[in-house]
C-alpha positions as CSV (number, residue, x, y, z in Angstrom):
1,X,-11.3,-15.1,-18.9
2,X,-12.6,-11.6,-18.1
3,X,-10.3,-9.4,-16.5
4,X,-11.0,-8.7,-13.3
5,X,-10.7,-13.0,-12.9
6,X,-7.0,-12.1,-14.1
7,X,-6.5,-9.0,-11.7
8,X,-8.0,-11.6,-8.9
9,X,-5.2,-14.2,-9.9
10,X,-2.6,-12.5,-10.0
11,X,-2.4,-11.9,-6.3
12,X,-2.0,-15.0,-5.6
13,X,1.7,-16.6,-4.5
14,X,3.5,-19.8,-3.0
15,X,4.7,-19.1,1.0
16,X,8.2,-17.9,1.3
17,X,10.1,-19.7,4.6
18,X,12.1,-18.4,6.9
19,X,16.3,-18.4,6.1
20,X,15.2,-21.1,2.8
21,X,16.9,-19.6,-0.1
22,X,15.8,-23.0,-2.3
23,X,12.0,-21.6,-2.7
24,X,11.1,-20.0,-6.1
25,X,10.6,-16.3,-6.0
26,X,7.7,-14.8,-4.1
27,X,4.5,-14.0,-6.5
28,X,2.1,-10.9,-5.9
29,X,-0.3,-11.2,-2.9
30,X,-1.6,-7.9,-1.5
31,X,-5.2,-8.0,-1.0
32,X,-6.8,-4.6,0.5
33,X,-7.9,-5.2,3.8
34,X,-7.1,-5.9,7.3
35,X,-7.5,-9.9,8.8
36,X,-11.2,-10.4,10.2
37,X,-12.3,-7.5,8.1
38,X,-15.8,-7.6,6.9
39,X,-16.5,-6.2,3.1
40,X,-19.4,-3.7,2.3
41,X,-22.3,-4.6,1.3
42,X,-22.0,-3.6,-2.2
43,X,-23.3,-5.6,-4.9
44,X,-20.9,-8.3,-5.5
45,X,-20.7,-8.2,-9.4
46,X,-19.6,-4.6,-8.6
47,X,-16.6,-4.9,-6.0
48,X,-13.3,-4.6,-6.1
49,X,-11.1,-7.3,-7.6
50,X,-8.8,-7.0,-5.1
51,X,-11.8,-7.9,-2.3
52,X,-12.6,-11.3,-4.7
53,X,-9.0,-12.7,-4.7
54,X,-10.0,-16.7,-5.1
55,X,-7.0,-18.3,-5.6
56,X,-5.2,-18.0,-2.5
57,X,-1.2,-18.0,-1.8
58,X,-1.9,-21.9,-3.0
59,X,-2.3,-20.6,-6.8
60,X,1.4,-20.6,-8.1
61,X,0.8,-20.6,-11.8
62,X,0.5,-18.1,-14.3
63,X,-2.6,-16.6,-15.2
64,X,-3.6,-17.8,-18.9
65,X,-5.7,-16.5,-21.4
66,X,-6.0,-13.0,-22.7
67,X,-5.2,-10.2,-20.5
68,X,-2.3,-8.0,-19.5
69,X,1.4,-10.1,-19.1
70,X,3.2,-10.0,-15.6
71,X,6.5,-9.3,-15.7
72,X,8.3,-12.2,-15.0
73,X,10.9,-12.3,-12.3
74,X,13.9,-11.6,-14.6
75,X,16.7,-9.3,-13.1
76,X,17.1,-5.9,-15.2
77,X,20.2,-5.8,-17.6
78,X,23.4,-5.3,-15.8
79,X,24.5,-1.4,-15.9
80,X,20.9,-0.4,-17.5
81,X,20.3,2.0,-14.1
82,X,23.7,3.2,-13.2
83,X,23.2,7.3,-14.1
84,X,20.1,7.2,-11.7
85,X,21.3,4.5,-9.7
86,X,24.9,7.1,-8.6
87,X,23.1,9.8,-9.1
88,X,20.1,8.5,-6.2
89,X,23.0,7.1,-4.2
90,X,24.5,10.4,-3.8
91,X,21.1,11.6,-2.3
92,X,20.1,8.9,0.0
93,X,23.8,7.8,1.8
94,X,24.3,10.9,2.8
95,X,23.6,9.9,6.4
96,X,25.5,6.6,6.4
97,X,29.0,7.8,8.6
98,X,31.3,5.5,6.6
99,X,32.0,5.3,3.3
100,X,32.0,1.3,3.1
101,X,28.4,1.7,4.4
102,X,27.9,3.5,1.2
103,X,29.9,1.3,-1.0
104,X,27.8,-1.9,0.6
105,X,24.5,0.5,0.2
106,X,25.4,0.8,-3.8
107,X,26.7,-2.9,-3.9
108,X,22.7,-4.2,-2.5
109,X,21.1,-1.7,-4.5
110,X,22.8,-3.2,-7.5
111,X,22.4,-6.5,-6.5
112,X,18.1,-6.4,-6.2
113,X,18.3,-4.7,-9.4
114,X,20.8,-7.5,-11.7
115,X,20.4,-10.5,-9.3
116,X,18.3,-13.4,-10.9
117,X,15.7,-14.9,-8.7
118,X,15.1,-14.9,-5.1
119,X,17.0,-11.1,-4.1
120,X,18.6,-13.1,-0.7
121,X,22.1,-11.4,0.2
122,X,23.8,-15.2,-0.5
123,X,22.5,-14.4,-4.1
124,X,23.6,-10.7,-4.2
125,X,26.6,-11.9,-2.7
126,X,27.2,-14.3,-5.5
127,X,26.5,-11.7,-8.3
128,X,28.3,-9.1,-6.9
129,X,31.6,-11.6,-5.9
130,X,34.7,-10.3,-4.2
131,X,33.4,-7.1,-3.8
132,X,31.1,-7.7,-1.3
133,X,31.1,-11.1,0.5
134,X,28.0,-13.0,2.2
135,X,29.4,-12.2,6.0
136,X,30.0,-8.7,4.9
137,X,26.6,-8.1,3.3
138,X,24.8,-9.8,6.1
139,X,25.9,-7.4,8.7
140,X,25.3,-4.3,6.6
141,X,21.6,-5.4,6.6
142,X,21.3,-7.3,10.2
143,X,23.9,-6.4,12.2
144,X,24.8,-3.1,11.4
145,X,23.9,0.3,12.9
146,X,22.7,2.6,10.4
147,X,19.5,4.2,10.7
148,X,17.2,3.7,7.8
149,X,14.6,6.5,8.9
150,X,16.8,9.3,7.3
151,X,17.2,7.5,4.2
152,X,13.1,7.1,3.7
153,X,12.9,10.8,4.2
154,X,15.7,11.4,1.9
155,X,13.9,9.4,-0.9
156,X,10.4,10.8,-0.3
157,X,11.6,14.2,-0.2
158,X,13.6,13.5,-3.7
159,X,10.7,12.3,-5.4
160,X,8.9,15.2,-4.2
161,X,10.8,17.2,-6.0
162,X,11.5,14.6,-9.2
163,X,8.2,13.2,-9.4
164,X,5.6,15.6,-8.2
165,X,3.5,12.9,-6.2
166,X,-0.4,13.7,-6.2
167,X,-1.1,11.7,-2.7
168,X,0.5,9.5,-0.3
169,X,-1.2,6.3,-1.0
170,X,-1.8,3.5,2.2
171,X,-1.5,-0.4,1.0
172,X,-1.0,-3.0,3.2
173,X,1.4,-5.6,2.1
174,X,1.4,-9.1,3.2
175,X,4.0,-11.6,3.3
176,X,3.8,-15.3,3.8
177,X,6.1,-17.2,5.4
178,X,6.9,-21.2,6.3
179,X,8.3,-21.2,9.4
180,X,7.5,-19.2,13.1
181,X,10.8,-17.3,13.3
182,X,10.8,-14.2,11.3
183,X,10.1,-11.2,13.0
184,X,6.3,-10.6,13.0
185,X,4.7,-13.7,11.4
186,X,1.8,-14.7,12.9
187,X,-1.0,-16.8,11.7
188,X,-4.6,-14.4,10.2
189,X,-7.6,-15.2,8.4
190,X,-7.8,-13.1,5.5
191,X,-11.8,-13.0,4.6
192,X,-10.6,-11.4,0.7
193,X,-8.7,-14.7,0.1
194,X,-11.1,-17.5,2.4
195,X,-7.7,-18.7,4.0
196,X,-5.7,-18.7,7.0
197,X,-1.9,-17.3,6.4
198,X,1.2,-17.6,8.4
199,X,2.4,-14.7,7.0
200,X,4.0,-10.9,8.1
201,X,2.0,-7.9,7.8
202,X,3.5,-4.5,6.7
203,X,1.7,-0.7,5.9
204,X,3.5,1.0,3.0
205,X,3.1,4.3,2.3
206,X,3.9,5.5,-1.3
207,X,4.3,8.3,-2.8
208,X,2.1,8.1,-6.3
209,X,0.7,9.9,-9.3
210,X,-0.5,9.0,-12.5
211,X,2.6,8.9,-14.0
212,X,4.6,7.2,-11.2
213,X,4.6,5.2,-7.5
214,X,7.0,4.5,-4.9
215,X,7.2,3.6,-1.7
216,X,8.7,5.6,0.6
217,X,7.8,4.2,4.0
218,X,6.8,1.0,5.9
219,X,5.9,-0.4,9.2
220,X,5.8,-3.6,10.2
221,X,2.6,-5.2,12.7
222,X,4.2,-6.5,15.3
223,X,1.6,-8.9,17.0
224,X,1.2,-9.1,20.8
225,X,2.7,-12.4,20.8
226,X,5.4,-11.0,19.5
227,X,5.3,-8.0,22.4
228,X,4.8,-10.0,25.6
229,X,7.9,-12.5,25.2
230,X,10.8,-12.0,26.0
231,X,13.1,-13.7,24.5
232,X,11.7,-13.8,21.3
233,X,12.0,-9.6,21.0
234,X,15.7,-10.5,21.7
235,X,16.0,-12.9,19.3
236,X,15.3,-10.8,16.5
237,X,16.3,-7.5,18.0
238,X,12.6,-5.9,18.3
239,X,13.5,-2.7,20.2
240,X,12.7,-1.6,23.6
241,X,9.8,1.8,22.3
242,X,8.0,-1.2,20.2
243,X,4.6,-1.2,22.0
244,X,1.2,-3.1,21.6
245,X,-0.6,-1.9,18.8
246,X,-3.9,-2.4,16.3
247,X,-3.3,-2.8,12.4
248,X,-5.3,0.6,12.4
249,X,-3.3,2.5,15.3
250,X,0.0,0.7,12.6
251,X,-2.0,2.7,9.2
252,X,-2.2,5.8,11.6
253,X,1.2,5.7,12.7
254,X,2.8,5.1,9.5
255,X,0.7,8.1,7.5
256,X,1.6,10.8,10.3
257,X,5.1,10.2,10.2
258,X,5.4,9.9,6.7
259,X,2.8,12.9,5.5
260,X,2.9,15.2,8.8
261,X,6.7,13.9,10.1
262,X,8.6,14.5,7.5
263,X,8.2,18.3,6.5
264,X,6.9,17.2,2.9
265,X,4.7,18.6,0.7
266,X,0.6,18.5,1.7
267,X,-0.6,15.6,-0.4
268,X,-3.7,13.7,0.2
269,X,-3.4,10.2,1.8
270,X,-5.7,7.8,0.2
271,X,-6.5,4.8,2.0
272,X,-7.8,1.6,0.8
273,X,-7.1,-0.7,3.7
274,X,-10.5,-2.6,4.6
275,X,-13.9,-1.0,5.2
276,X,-13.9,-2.2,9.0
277,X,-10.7,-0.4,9.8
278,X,-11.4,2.8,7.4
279,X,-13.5,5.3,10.1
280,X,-11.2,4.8,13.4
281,X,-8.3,5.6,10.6
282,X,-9.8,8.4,9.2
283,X,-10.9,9.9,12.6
284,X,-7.5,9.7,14.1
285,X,-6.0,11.0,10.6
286,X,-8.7,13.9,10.5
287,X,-8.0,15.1,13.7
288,X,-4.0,15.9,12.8
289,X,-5.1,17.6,9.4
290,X,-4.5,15.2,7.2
291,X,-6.0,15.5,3.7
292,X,-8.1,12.1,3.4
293,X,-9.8,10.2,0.9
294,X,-10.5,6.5,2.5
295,X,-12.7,4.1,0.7
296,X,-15.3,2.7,3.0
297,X,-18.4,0.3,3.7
298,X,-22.0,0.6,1.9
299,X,-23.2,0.3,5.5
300,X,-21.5,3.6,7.3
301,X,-24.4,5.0,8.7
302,X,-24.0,8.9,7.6
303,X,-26.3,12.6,7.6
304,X,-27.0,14.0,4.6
305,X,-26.5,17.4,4.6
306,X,-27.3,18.3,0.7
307,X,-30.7,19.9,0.5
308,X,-31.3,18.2,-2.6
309,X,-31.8,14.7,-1.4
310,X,-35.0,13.0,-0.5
311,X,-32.5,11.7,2.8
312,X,-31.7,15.3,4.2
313,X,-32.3,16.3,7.7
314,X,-33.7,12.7,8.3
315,X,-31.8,10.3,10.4
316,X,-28.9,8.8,9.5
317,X,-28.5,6.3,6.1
318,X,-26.3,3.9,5.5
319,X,-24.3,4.9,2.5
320,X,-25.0,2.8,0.4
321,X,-28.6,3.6,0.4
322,X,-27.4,7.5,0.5
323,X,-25.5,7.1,-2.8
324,X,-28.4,5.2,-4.5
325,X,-30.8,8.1,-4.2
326,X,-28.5,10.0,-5.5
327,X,-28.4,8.3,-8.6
328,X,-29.7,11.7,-10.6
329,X,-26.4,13.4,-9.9
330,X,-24.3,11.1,-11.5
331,X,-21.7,12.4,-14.4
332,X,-19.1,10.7,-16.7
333,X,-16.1,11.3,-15.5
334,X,-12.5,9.5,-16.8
335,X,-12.4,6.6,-15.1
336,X,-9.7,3.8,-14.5
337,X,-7.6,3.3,-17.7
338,X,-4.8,5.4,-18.2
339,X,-3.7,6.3,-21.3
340,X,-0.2,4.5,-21.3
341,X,-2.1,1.2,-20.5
342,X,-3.9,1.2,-23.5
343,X,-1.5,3.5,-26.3
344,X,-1.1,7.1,-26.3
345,X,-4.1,7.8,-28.4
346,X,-6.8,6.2,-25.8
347,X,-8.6,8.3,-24.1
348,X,-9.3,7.1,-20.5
349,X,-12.8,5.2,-20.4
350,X,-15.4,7.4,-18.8
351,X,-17.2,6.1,-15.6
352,X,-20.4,7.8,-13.4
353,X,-19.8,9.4,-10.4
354,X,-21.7,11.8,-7.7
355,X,-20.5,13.8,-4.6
356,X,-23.0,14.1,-1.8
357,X,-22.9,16.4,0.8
358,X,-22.8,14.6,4.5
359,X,-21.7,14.6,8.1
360,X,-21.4,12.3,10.7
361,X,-23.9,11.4,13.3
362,X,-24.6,12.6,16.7
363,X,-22.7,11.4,20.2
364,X,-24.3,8.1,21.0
365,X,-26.0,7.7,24.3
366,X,-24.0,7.1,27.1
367,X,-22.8,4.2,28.0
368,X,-22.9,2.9,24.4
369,X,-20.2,0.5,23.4
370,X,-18.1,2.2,20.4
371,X,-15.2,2.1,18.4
372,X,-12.7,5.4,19.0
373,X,-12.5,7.1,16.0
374,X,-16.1,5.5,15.1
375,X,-19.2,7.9,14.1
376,X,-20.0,9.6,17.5
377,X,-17.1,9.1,19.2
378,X,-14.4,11.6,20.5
379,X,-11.8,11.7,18.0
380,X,-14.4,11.0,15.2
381,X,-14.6,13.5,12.0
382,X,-16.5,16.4,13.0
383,X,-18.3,19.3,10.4
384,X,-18.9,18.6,7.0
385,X,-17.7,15.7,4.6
386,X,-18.4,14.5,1.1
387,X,-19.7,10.8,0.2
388,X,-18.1,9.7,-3.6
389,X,-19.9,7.3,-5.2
390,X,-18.1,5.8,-8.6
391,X,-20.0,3.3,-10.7
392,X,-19.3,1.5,-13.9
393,X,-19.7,2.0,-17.1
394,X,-23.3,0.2,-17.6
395,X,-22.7,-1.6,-14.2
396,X,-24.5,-1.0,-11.0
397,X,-24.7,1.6,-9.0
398,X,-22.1,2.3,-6.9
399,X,-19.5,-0.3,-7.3
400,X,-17.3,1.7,-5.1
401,X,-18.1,4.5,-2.1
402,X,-15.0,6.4,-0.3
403,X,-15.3,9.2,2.2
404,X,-13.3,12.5,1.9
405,X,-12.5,16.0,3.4
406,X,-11.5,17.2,0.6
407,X,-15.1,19.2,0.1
408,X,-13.8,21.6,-2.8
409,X,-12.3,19.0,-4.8
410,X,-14.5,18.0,-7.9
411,X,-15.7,14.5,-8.6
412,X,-13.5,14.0,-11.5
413,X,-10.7,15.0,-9.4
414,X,-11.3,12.5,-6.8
415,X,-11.3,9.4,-8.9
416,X,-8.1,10.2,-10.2
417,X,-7.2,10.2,-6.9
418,X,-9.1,6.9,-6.3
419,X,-7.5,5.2,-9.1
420,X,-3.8,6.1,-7.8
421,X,-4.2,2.8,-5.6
422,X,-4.6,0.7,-9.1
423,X,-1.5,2.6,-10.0
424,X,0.3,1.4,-6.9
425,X,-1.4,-2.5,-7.1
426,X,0.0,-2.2,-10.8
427,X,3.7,-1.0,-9.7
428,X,4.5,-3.5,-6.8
429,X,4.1,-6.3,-9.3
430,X,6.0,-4.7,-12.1
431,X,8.7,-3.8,-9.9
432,X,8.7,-3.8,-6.4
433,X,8.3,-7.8,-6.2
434,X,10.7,-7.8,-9.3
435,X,13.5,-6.0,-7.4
436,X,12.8,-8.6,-3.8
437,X,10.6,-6.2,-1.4
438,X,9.1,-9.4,0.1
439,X,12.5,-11.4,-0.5
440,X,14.6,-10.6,2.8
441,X,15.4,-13.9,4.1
442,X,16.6,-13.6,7.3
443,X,14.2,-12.6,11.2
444,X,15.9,-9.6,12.2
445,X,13.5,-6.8,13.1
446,X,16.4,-4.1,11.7
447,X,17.3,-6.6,8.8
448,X,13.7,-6.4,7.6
449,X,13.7,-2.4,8.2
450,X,17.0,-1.9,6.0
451,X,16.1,-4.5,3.4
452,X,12.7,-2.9,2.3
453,X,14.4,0.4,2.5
454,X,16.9,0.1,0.1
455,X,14.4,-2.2,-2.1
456,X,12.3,0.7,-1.9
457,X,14.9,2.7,-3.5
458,X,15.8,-0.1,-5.8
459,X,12.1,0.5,-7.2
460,X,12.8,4.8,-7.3
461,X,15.5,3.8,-10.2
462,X,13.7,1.3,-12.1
463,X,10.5,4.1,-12.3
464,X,12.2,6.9,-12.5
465,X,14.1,5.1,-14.9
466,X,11.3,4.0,-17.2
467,X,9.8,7.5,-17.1
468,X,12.4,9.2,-18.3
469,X,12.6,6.6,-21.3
470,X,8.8,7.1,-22.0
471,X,8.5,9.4,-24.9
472,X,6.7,12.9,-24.1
């Protein structure tokens, strides 16, 4: 079994209901792109694994054969985190008013971290015992009135600092469910896996680097079903601001707060999210500044600007067909592997890759039909941008193209950058489905807020953990 079958596979995972705490523990599923999304035409031997997913939420088992292990969803010893676990508690609570609010803050974060199994507070509460009893952990999650916003910033900012973070990576993160209750869930066709999911849809925003990722911010798609009635936005406490919005305007929403919102550090957001969605994104993100490197579709009709190419001056090229005449500026650079993945003597494995110098087209006609954000539209990127093509190593040419304004940056430079969303798909099933992102059990719009925020941190000590064990 090669592995990219085994990187397919192991997205796949059994639906999780609403309120059942009987169902086995969630397995991986986060294929890149948005429902309805339509992949680029790149060859298909070429693509990304994550845009080939076969096995569906239906595929339960174990991969077999050779390959990299998952980690199986075993809690982590009891007491293995508790230096990092005070010491990050002492950072994030700070906004919390009460200090029971900070006790029951410690208590969850302890409880995703030692409880075995499905993370649901009934299990935390039984772990944990006396100290924290199922009514009282319930309404620290659903009921109660702490903000969860300060304590995202609070943890992005300390990794800032702790981790030196080399962009703000965008994944989308995907979460089936059984029943019709829990806030969000609608039913989508997801072209990467052939199926139709009754699942919720979230946009996490991680802060990521060779070395280390974690997610520091999410929003959840609320659907307009969800919008237009009533009583169910009461029923699960969806506030009043809520409004109607796309998947993309969600991506776009979630990056500005997070990279331009939060008085961070200028990192560059790197979006793998679904060629259909990636030019209205990056438009809307370009236009506020943002540092961008978006993967996109071999048929994004683009200008080439570079003098050297048989293309310049002449109409506008898809770019796929822009990247394949620039096949004679290809160099090696390191490519995908990093070095702890493979022992601290290996080298990373060197792939071909080639910047090309491009722009966007002109306006359309009036009266033509388009997309905002799209080529030619208001909002769309204006002055010059470069086209990335990365192959592989005896493979065709270009497995993958992505779109950046980051024109002084070298090629080698960004794929590292293009390979921090491997790092991320690598991370959230080593430990942010091991510590029960996905796991809240209950429909509460603020339940689900709180219970991926503190999971979030929950993951912080677990990496932060493991890289201080890792020998220099």
């Amino acid at each position: 079994m090669t592995s990219q079958t085994l990187a397919q596979r192991r997205r796949t995972q059994a639906p999780v209901g609403d309120n059942d705490r009987s169902k086995p523990s969630a397995r991986p599923l986060r294929p890149t792109g948005f429902p309805s999304s339509v992949p680029a035409p790149i060859p298909p031997a070429a693509a990304s694994p994550a845009r080939l997913a076969p096995g569906g939420p239906s595929a339960a088992a174990e991969p077999s054969g050779p390959g990299p292990a998952r980690h199986p969803r075993t809690p982590f010893p009891p007491g293995a985190h508790d230096v990092l676990l005070t010491e990050l508690c002492s950072i994030l609570f700070t906004s919390l008013s009460r200090s029971d609010q900070c006790r029951k803050g410690m208590q969850y974060l302890r409880g995703l971290l030692e409880t075995e199994g499905r993370k649901s507070i009934r299990n935390i509460a039984a772990l944990l015992g006396k100290p924290a009893s199922e009514q009282n952990l319930h309404h620290f999650i659903c009921s109660s009135t702490w903000d969860w916003i300060p304590i995202r910033r609070a943890l992005a900012h300390y990794l800032a600092g702790a981790a030196a973070p080399q962009a703000w990576v965008v994944q989308p993160m995907i979460i089936p469910k059984t029943g019709q209750h829990s806030v969000g869930v609608e039913r989508h066709f997801f072209p990467t896996l052939g199926q139709v999911l009754n699942a919720q849809h979230a946009i996490g925003v991680w802060a990521a680097s060779e070395e280390l990722s974690t997610p520091v911010n999410w929003r959840l798609h609320l659907p307009e079903a969800w919008l237009k009635d009533d009583l169910r936005r009461s029923q699960v406490s969806i506030p009043d601001e809520a409004g109607v919005e796309t998947l993309g305007e969600c991506v776009t929403e979630a990056c500005l707060e997070t990279s331009t919102g939060w008085g961070l550090p200028v990192r560059p957001v790197v979006l793998d999210i679904g060629e259909s969605q990636a030019m209205t994104i990056f438009g809307k993100l370009h236009a506020h500044g943002v540092p961008l490197l978006a993967r996109v579709g071999g048929d994004l009709r683009l200008s080439v600007l570079d003098q050297a190419l048989p293309a310049s001056g002449s109409r506008p090229q898809p770019a796929l067909r822009i990247m394949s005449l620039a096949k004679d500026l290809r160099r090696l650079v390191p490519g995908r592997e990093h070095a702890r993945e493979h022992g601290p003597q290996t080298a990373p494995r060197a792939v071909p890759a080639a910047t090309v110098r491009v722009g966007l087209p002109a306006p359309s006609a009036p009266g033509t039909p388009t997309a905002p954000g799209a080529p030619g539209t208001p909002g769309a990127p204006s002055g010059e941008l470069l086209l990335l093509g990365i192959g592989e190593e005896g493979g065709h040419w270009p497995a993958e193209l992505w779109l950046t304004n980051l024109t002084a940056v070298p090629p080698a430079t960004l794929v590292r950058l293009s390979r921090l969303t491997g790092k991320v798909d690598r991370d959230f099933t080593e430990i942010a489905d091991r510590v029960g992102i996905r796991d809240f059990t209950g429909r509460s719009f603020s339940g689900w807020h709180r219970h991926v925020t503190l999971a979030s941190a929950a993951h912080a000590v677990v990496a932060l953990a493991d890289r201080r064990e890792r020998p220099a």
